[in-house]
ZALO-137433 format. One record per residue: residue number from 1; residue in one letter; chain; x negated, y negated, z negated of N, C-alpha, C in turn. Coordinates in pm, whole numbers, plus 50000, padded with zeros to 5 digits. Example, Ala and Ser with C-alpha at 12.3 -4.5 7.8 and 13.67 -1.06 7.14 Angstrom:
BEGIN
[1 A A [48681 50569 49220] [48770 50450 49220] [48680 50330 49220]]
[2 S A [48715 50225 49292] [48633 50106 49286] [48710 49997 49213]]
END
This chain:
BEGIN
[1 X A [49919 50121 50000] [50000 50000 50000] [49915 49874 50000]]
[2 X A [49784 49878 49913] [49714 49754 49943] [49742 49696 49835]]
[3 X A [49612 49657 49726] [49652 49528 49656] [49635 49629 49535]]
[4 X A [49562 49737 49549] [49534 49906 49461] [49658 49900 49371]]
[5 X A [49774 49878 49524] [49890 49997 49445] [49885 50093 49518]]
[6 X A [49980 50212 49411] [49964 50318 49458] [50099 50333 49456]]
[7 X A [50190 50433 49492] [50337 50506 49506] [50300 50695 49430]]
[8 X A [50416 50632 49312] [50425 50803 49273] [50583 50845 49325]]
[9 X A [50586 50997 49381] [50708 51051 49468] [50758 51143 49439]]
[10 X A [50813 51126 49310] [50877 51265 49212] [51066 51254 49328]]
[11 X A [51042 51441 49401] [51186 51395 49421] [51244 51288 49532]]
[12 X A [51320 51231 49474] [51353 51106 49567] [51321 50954 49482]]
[13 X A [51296 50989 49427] [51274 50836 49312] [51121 50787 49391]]
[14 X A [51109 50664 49362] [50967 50591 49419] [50888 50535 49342]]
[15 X A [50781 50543 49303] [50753 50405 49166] [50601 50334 49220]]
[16 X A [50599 50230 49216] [50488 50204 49233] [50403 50100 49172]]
[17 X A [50271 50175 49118] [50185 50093 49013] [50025 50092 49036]]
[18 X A [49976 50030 48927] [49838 50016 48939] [49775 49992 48818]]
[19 X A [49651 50028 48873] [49560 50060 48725] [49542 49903 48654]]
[20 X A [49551 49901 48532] [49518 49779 48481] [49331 49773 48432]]
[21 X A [49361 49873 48316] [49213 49878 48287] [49227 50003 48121]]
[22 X A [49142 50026 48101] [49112 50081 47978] [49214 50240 47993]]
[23 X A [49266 50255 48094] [49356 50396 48117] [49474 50326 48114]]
[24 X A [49527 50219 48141] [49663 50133 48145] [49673 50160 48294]]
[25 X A [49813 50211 48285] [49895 50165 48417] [49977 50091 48445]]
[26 X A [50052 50013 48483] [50152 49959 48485] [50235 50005 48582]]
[27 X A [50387 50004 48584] [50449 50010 48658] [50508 49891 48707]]
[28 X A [50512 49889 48836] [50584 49745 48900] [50730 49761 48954]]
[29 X A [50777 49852 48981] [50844 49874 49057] [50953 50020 49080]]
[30 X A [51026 50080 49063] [51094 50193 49099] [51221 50146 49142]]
[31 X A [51248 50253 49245] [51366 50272 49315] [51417 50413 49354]]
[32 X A [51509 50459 49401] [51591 50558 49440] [51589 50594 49602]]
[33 X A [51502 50674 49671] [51485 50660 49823] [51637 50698 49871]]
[34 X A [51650 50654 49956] [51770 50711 50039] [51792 50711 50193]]
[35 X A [51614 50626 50268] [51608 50673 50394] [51472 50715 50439]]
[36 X A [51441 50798 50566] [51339 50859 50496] [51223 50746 50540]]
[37 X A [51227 50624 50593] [51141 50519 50587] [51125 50421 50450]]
[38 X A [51046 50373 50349] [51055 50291 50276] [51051 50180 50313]]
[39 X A [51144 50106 50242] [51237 49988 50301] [51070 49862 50260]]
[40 X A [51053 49792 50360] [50979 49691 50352] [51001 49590 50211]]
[41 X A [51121 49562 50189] [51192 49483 50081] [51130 49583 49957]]
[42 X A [51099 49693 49954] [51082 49765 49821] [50942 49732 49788]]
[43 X A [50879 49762 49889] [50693 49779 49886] [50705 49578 49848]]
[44 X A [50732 49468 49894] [50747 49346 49897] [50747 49356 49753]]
[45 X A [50867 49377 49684] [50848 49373 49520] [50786 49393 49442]]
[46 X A [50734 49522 49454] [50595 49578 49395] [50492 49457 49437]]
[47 X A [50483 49406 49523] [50328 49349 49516] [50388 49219 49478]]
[48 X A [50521 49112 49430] [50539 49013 49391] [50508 49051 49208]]
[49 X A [50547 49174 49179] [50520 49179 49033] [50379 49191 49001]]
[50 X A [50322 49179 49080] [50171 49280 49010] [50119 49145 48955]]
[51 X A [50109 49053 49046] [50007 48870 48981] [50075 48855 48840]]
[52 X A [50212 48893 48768] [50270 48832 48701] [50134 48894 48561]]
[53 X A [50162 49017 48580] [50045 49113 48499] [49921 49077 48480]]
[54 X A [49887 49059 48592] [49722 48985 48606] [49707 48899 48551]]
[55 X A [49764 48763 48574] [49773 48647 48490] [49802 48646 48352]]
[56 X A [49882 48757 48286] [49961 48772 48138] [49805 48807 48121]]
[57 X A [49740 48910 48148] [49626 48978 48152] [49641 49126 48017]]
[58 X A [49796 49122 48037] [49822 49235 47896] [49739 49338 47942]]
END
């Protein structure tokens, strides 16, 4: 995805996160697939949440 996210694909569910530091992951993002392309609008969200993290620097 770019931006070291990654997508975990349990099923049909989607989630997608990235390493913070110290064994922290964060999650940015999950959704429910329902076509078999992932919707541009989904991957878009995930990478609007990730700066919020960075900057908090939790």
């Amino acid at each position: 995805m770019g931006n070291d996210i990654w997508e975990l694909r349990p099923l049909d569910d989607r989630i997608f996160f990235f390493y913070l530091r110290d064994n922290a992951f964060i999650l940015l993002h999950h959704f429910l697939k329902k076509i078999k392309k992932t919707s541009h609008r989904e991957t878009e969200q995930a990478k609007r949440n990730q700066p919020d993290y960075l900057e908090k620097g939790i």
